[in-house]
C-alpha positions as CSV (number, residue, x, y, z in Angstrom):
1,X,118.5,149.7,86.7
2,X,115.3,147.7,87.4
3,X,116.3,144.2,89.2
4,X,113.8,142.0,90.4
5,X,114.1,141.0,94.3
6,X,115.1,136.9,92.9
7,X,118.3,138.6,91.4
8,X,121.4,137.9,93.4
9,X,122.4,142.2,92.4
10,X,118.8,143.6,93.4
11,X,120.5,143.5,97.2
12,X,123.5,145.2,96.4
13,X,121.7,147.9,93.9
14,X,118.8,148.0,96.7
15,X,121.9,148.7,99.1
16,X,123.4,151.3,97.0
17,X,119.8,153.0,96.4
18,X,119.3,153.3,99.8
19,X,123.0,154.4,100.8
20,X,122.7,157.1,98.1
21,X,119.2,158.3,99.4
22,X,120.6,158.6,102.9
23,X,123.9,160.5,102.0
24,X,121.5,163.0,99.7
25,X,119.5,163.6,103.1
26,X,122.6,164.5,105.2
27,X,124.3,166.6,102.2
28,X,121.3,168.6,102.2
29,X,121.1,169.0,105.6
30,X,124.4,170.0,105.9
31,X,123.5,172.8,103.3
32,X,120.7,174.1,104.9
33,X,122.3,174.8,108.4
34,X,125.0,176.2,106.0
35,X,122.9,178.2,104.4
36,X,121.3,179.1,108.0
37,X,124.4,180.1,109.5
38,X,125.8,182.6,105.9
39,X,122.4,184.4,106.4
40,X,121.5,182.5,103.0
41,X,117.7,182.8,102.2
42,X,115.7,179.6,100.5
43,X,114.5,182.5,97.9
44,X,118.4,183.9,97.2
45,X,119.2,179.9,96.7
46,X,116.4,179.6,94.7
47,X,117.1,183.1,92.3
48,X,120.7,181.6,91.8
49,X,120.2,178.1,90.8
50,X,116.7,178.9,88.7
51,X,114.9,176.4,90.3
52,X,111.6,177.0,92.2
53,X,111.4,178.3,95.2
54,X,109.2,175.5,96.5
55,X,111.6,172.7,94.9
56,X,114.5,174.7,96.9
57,X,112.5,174.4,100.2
58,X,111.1,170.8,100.0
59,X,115.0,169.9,99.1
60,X,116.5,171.6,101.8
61,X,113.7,170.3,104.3
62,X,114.2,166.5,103.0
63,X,110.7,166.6,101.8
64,X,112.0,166.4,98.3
65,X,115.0,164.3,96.6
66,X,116.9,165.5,94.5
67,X,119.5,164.9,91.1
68,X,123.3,165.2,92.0
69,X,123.1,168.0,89.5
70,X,120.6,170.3,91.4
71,X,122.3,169.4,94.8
72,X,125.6,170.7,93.1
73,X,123.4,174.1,92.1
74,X,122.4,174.6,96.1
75,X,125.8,174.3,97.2
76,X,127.0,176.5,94.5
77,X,124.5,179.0,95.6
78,X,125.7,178.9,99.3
79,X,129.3,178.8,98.3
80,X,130.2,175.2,98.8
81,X,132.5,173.2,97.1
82,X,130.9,169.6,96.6
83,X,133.9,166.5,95.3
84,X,134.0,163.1,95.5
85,X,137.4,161.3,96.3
86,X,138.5,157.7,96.4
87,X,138.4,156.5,100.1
């Protein structure tokens, strides 16, 4: 959605956007110490959910964000169960 900043939703949506980014950067991190703690290698992450290697690392190191559908792959890979539930 593309608001412009004189929109009264550009707030919330800009709220949102940034919620979302923050959450992806502590679900990640949360898999990575996972990952860290199985004895889960980047590259045995990587073979399992097809993506690159490098993609896998920048992810887990917060240097790249990614889709709800390749965060969903990583915790597949380490053997996490990702759901969402009404508060």
């Amino acid at each position: 959605m593309n608001c412009s900043p004189e929109s009264e939703g550009a707030m919330v949506d800009n709220d949102v956007a940034e919620k979302v980014k923050v959450m992806r950067a502590e679900y990640l991190q949360m898999l990575k110490q996972i990952a860290v703690d199985r004895g889960i290698s980047q590259a045995a992450i990587a073979k399992h959910t097809g993506l690159k290697p490098s993609n896998v690392s920048r992810m887990l190191d917060g240097k790249y964000s990614c889709n709800l559908d390749n965060l969903i792959k990583v915790a597949d890979a380490i053997g996490v169960k990702v759901t969402i539930s009404n508060k």
